[in-house]
N, C-alpha and C positions, 0 to 999 in steps of 0.2 A: 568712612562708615555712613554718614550723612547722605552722599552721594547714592550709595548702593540703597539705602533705604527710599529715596524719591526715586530711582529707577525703578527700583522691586515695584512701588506700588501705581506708578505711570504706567508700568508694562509696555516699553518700547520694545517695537517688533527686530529682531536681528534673526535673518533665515540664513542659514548656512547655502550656499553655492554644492552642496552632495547631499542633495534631501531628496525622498520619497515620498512624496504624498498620493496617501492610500484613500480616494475618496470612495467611501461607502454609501451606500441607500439610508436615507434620511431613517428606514425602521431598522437599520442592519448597525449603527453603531455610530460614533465621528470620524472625523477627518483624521488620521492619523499623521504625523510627520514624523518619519523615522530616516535618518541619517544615515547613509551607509557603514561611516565607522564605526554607530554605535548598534547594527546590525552584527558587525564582528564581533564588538565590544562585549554584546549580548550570547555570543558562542565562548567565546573565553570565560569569559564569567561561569557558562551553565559548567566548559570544562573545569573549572580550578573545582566548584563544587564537588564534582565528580568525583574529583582526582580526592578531595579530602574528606568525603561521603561520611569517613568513620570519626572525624573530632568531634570534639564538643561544640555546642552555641557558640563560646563565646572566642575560642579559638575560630570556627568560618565566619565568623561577623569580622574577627579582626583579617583575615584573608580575602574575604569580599572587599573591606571598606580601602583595604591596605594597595588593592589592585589601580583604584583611582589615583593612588599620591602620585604627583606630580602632574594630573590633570588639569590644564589650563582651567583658572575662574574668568567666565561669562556671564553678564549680567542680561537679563531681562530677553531670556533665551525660551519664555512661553508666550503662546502667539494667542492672543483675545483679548477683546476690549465690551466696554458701552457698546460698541459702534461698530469691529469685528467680531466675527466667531471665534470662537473657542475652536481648537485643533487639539489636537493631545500630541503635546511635544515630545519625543524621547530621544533626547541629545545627551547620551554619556560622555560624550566626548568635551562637551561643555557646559561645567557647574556653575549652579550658583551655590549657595547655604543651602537652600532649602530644595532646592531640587536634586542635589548632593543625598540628603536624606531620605525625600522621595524614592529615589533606585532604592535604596538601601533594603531599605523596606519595602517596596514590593520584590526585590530578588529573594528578601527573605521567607515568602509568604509562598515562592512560585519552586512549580518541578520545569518548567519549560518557557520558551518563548511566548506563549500563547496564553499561558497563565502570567505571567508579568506582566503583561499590557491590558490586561481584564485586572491585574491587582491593582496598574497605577493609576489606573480610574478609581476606586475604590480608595487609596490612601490618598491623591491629589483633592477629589472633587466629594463634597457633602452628597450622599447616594449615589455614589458613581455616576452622577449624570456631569455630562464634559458642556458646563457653561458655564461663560466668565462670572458667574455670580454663587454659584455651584462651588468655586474656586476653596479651596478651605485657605486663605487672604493671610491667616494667622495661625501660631504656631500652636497657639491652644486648641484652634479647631480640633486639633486631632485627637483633645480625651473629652470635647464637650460637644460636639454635632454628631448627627447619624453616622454610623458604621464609623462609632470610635476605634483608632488603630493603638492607638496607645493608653494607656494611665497614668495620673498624678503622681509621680513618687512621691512629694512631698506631702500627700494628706496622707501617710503612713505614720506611724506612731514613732518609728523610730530617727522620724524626724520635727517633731512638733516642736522640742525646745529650740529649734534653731530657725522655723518658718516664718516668714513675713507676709501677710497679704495684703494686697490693694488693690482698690475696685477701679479697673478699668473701663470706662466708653469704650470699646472698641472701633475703631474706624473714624472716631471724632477727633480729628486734628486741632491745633489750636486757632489754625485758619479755616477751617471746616472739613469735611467730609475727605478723607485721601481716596475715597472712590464714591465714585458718584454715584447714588439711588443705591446704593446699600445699606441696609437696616445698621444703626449702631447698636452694639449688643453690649449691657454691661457685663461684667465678669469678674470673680474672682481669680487675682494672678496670685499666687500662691510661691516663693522662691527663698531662696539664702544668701541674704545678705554676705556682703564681700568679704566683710570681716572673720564670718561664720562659715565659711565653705572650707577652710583645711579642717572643719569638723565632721564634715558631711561626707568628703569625697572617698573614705576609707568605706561607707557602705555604700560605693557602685560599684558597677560591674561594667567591662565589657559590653558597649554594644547600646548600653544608655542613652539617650538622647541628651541634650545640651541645650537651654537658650540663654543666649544673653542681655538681660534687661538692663535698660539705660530709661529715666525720667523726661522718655519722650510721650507727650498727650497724646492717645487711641492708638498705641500699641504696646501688644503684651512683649517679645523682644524685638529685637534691631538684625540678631544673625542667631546661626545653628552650627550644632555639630554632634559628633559621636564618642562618646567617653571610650577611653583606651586606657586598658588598665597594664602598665609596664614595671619591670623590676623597680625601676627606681623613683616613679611619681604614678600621676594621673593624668593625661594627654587628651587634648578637645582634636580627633581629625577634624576636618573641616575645612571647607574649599573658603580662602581665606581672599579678604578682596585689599586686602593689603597693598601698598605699591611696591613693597619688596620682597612680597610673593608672588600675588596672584597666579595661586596655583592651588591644590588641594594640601594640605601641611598636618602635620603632629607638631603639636604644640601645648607644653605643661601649661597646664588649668592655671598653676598658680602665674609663671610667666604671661599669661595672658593677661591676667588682672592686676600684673604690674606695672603693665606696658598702657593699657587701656583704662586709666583712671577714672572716667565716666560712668565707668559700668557698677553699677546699683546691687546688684546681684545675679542669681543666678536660678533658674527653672532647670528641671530635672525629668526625663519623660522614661517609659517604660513600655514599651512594645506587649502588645499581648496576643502577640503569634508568637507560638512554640515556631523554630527551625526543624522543619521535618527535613529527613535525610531525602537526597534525590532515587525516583522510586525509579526501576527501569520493568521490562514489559516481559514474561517467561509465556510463552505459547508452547505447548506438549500438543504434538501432531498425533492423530492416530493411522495409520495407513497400511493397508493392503501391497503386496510388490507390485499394484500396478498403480502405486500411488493414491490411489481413491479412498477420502475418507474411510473409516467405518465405526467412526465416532466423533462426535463434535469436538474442534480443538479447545484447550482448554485453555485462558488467559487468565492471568494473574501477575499484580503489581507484587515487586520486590525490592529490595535495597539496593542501587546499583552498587555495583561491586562486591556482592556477598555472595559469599560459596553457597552453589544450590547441590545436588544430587536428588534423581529423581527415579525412582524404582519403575519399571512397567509394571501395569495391571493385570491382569490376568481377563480377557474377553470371550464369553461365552462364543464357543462358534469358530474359535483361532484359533491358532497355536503363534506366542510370541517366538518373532526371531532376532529382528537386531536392533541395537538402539543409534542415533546421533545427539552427543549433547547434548546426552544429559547427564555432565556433569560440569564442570566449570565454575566462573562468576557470572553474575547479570550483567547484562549491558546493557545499550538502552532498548534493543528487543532482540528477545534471545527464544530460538526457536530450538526447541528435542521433540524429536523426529523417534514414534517406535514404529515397526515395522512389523505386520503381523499375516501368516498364511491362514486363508480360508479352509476350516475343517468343517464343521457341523455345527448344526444349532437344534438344538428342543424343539425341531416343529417338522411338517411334513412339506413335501419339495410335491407342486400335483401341475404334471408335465409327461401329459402326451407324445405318443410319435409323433403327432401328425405336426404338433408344436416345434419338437424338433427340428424335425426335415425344414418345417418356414424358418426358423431359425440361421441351420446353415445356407437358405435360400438368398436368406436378407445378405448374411455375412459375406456370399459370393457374390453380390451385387456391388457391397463397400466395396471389396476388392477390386474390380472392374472399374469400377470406379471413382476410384482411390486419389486422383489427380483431380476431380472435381470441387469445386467448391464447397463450401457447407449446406449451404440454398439448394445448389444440385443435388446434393449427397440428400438432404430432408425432402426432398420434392419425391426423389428416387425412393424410397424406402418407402414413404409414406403412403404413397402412390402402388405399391406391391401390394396394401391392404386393402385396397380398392374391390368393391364388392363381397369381403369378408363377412360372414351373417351377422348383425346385431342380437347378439343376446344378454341380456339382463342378468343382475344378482350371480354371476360367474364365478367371484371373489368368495372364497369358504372363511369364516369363523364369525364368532356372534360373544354377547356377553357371558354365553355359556359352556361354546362350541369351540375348542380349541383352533387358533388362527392357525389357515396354509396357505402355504408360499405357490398363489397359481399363477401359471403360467401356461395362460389359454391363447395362442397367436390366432385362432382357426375359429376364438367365438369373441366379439369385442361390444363393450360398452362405451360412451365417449370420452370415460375418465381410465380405461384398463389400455383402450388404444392408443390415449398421451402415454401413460405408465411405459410403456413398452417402445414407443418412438423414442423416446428420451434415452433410457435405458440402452439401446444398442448406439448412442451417440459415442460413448465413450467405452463400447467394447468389442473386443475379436474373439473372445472364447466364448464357451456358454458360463465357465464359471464366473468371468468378468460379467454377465449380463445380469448373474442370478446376484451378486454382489452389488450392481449397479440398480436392479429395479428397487433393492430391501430399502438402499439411499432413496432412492427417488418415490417410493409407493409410502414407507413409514419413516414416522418421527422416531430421527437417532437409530435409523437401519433395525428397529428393534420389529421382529414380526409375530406381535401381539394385535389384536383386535382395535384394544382404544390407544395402539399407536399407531394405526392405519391413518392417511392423510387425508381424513373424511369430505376436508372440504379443501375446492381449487384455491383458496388464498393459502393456504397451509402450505404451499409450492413455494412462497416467498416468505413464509412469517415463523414457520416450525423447521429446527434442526435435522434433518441436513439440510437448509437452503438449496433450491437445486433452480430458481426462477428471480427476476426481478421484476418488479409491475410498472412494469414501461409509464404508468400516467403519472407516475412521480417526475417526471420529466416535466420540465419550465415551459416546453414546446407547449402541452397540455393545458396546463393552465387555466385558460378560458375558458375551453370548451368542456371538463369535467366536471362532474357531479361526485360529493362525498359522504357514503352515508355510513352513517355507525351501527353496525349490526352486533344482534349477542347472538356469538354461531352455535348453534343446536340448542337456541331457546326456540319453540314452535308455539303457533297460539296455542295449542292443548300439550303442551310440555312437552319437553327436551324429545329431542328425534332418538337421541342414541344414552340410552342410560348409561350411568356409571359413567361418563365425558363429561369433562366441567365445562359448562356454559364460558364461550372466549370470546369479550368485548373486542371489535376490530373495524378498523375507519377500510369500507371498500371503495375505491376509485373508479369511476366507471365514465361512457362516456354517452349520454343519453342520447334514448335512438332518434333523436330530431337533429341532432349533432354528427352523427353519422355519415357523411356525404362519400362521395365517391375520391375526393380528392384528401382527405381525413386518413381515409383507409387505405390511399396509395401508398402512407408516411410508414407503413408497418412492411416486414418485407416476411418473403415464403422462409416457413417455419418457426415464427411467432406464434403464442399460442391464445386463443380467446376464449372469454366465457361470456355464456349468457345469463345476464341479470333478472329476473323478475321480483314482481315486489311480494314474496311469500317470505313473511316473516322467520328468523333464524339462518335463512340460506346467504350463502354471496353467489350464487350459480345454480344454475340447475341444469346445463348443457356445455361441454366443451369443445372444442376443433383447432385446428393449425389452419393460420394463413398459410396460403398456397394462393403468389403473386401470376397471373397470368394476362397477356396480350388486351383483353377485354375485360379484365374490372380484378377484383379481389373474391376471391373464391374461400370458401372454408369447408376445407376436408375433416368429414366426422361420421363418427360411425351413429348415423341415424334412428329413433327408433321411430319413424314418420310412419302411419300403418304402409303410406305408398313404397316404403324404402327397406327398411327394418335391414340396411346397411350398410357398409363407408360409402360413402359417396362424394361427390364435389357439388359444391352447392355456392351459386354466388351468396354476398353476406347482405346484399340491397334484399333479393327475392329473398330471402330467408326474415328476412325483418319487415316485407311486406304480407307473406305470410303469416309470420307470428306476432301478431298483432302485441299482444299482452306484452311483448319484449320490451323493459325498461333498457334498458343498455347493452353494453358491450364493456368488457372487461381483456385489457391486453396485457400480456408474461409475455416476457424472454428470459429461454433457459440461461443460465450461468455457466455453462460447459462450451467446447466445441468437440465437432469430430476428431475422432484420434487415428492421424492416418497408419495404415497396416505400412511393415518397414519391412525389408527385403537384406538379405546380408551375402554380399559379394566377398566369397574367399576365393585369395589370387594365392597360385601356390608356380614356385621357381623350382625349374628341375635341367636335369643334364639329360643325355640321350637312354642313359640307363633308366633313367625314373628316380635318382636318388636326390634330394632335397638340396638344393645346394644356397639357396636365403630362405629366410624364416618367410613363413606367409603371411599374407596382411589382409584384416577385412575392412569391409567399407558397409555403411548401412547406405540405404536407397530406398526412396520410399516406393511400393510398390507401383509394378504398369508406370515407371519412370523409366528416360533412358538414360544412358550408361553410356563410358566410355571407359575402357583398364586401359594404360598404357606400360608394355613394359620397360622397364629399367635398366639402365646399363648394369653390366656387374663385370667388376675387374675379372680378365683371365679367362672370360667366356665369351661366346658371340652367337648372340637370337640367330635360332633357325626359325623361316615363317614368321608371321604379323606383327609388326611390332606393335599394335595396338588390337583391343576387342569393344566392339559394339554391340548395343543393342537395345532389348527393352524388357526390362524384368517382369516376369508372371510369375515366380514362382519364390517361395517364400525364403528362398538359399539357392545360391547361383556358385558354380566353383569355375573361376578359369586357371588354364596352366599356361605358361610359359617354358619352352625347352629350348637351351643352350647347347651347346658347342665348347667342348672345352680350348681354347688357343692351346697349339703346340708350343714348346719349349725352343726357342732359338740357341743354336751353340756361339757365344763370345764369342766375337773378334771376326764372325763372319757377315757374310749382304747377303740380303737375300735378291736373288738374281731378279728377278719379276721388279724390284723396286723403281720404282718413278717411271713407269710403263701403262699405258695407257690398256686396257683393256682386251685392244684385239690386236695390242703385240706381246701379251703376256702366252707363252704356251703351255702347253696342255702336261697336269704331269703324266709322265711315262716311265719314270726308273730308269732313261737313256740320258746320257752325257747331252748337252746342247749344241754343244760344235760337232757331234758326232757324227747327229743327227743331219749338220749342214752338208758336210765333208761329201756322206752318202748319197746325200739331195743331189750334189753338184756332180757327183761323177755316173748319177744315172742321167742325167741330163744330158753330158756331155756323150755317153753313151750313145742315146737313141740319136741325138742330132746325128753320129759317124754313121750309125746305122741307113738313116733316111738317106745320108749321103752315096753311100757303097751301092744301095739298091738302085738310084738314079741314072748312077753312071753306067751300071749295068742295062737299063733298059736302052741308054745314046746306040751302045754298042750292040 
């Protein structure tokens, strides 16, 4: 025991040969050293929780702690000094007493990996900070420095007749200092004597902390452990450094203090983390049959392993059809999926022919060009609105004026022409667009007035997300500017009444910062705004890059008096122009194109037409080529191709395949043609084949007499 206490407080360094060292950014956290076995160690553990989600405290304490017996004792297995850093050791795989405890207690405090290693900062080090002096050295730290993890049992009443206290120097050895330039703290050590503890031990519980004090000068105990409360005593787990353990053991209280005559007494500690159950993660999807939102999903923490059942809602605008899972247990993310068809909504739909027709104009462009990239596909479409008039205030509803769902393709402003690019990204009907724009134009698809997406950060900050702001990007960094805006506060009051003024950090990239090679980083169909410094806004102009041969271009529908619309415009000349331009602000959508799919039915038939294998489809994405081949089928034989090419245009393809049925051969007969090459096989005719020779031969023989007879007659 001696031993183990000059090692504990020497802190000689032993590094396992299967370590991780996680070195972080001096602001981002310390050195971590995590071991590979005790990476596993740390999945088994979150499983056994898991698996026993529904016992009691003191039933998973005894199953946590119960998981280690038989884990080898390591001593002096934390890595810092005077002289080295501090690391943050997490070796399950090798205890000592007190780092034994350590897990213990931050497993009990955590739902996950990631909160364990943020606890054992917090139960290891006096304010989570990971320095050897930070270290809590002693076992009392834990109910007397910051972010106490425990309490004194023993200053409870129900145990005053039996408590002893002595006032410790902490850290004052008889030789001096056992760490060097550490403050000596005195303290009350508060414990029960040895004679008095079969008094004491009938009020713990489970899960208790344990020290063992021995009348060594500046220190409060010598080792640790975990009270285990068993049918027939009280048991100290604890990784025991024994030489005829050295391993993690249960061991009755009172056996210990029979064996260990030295020991003085005994300290008593209490955890003051409640064991919360492990929580897991329930996401309820809301979707349309083409999958597309049309309500934010919902998350929420639940019990793992606890029966959920989850009703669908009723969605103004839908009619529900089917659900997924939603019913079951939790697990650690459990997704229900409802499924809902687009019917009507409370508001008016205001869509022109002329909207139309561009409509299926665009939609037969995708088509055609279906095989293209996304870049292509946004350059293409974007590029069809090219010289479309700009016209202003398009958008109908007001704080009084009941909102419509417009849909003007044929008059654009530079926030109604993003609306509508975006929108045919992820559609092929008109009802998928009219579904897609509610997502992409208002907060939560809902098409009222003050859920309109008043402003372009609203594209990445208000539900439905349909954008992310590219300058959160590390690339970035240097070269941005962040300013905090309160959107739709204006110097003479709010722009848009009845909208709560929305404090938000805009990102931008100021126009001295702007260079030609800045702007090459962004590629065609990124979206941009322009920043000026008018209080309440984060924009006052939008456009899509459109990457081209000679610089960066942004397509927007203009309201320049020279333009008044789409046009292409580089983004150098446009910010030499617009002087007042504070910046540049860069989105990229959160979608991709959905390409249009094609469906190849292959149908197997005989000479009559009658079906003779089931038909098979094949989906193909459209304007792709194709190859069918057909398939052998027992008992028949392909007349014609045995395969079909080609290149599908059209939104359903049928090819056919026609057979041949084989004849029926009769037992025990050859058929004569066999092992015959081609052009010795003959022709049928319904005539015998020798019959046929027999006749051959005697016309032959015929005309040869003939020519003969005539000869002899001309000698003569």
């Amino acid at each position: 025991m001696k031993k183990f206490i000059i090692t504990v407080l020497t802190l000689a360094i032993c590094i396992s040969p299967f370590t991780t060292q996680v070195q972080a950014d001096e602001n981002e956290g310390p050195v971590i050293q995590l071991t590979e076995p005790s990476k596993k160690i740390m999945k088994d553990v979150f499983a056994l929780l898991k698996e026993n989600n529904s016992k009691t405290e003191s039933e998973k304490i005894d199953l946590l702690s119960a998981y280690f017996l038989d884990t080898p004792y390591v001593a002096n297995r934390l890595v810092g000094s005077p002289t080295e850093p501090e690391q943050l050791v997490i070796a399950l795989s090798e205890l000592d007493c007190f780092t034994f405890l350590d897990y213990i207690e931050s497993f009990k405090r955590s739902q996950n990996e990631e909160e364990f290693i943020k606890n054992l900062e917090k139960v290891r080090y006096i304010d989570s900070k990971v320095e050897y002096y930070h270290r809590k050295h002693f076992y009392s730290d834990w109910y007397s420095e910051n972010e106490k993890v425990a309490e004194d049992l023993l200053t409870r009443p129900e145990f005053s007749e039996f408590v002893q206290t002595d006032v410790v120097n902490l850290n004052e050895g008889a030789n001096g200092a056992y760490i060097p330039n550490l403050d000596y703290r005195s303290r009350d050590i508060n414990y029960i004597p040895r004679d008095k503890v079969v008094n004491v031990l009938p009020k713990l519980k489970t899960g208790d902390y344990i020290g063992i004090r021995k009348n060594i000068a500046g220190l409060d105990v010598t080792h640790t452990g975990i009270v285990i409360v068993k049918e027939d005593g009280v048991y100290m787990r604890h990784a025991s450094s024994s030489k005829s353990a050295m391993k993690v053991v249960d061991q009755k209280i009172t056996d210990y203090l029979d064996i260990n005559t030295s020991v003085i007494g005994l300290l008593f500690f209490r955890s003051n983390a409640t064991m919360q159950p492990i929580q897991g993660t329930l996401n309820i999807e809301y979707v349309d049959e083409s999958g597309n939102n049309v309500r934010p999903t919902e998350t929420m923490k639940k019990t793992y392993g606890e029966a959920y059942e989850v009703a669908a809602p009723n969605l103004p605008g839908y009619t529900y059809l089917t659900a997924k899972n939603n019913k079951g247990t939790v697990g650690d993310t459990t997704t229900v999926t409802f499924t809902y068809r687009y019917v009507s909504e409370e508001y008016e739909i205001q869509f022109n022919d002329t909207s139309k027709k561009m409509m299926e104009d665009v939609f037969t462009l995708l088509k055609k060009n279906n095989l293209k990239s996304d870049e292509e596909k946004l350059d293409i479409i974007s590029s069809y609105f090219l010289d479309t008039p700009y016209v202003a205030n398009r958008l109908v509803g007001s704080t009084t004026d009941p909102e419509q769902l417009v849909i003007a393709l044929n008059e654009l402003d530079c926030f109604t022409y993003l609306d509508y690019v975006e929108s045919f990204k992820q559609s092929h009907t008109q009802e998928e667009f009219i579904n897609n724009l509610k997502r992409v134009r208002y907060r939560e698809a809902k098409v009222e007035y003050l859920h309109r997406k008043h402003f372009y950060s609203d594209w990445y900050s208000e539900s439905q997300i349909v954008a992310t702001d590219l300058l959160t990007n590390p690339e970035y960094a240097s070269i941005i500017k962040t300013d905090s805006v309160d959107l739709n506060q204006g110097a003479n009051g709010v722009y848009i009444p009845g909208l709560a003024v929305r404090n938000r950090d805009i990102n931008f990239i100021p126009r001295n910062n702007v260079t030609e090679d800045v702007l090459k980083t962004f590629k065609t169909g990124d979206y941009v705004g322009i920043r000026k410094n008018i209080a309440g806004l984060d924009v006052t102009h939008t456009g899509i890059i459109i990457q081209k041969e000679d610089g960066t271009y942004m397509r927007h529908a203009s309201s320049s008096k020279s333009a008044m619309k789409v046009v292409d415009q580089k983004l150098t000349d446009y910010l030499d122009i617009n002087t007042s331009v504070a910046g540049l602000l860069f989105f990229r959508s959160n979608s991709e194109f959905k390409p249009f799919m094609s469906t190849i039915t292959t149908k197997f038939v005989d000479e009559q037409g009658l079906e003779i294998k089931t038909s098979e489809n094949m989906d193909v994405k459209l304007m792709d080529s194709y190859k069918v081949e057909a398939p052998l089928i027992d008992g028949y034989t392909l007349i014609g191709n045995k395969d079909v090419t080609g290149t599908i245009e059209s939104d359903n393809l049928e090819v056919m395949f026609t057979y041949k049925k084989n004849e029926k051969e009769v037992p025990g007969t050859q058929n004569p043609d066999e092992g015959k090459t081609p052009s010795e096989k003959l022709p049928s005719t319904g005539v015998d084949a020798k019959q046929t020779i027999l006749i051959s031969m005697i016309l032959i023989v015929s005309g040869f007499a003939i020519v003969t007879i005539n000869k002899l007659r001309k000698e003569n």
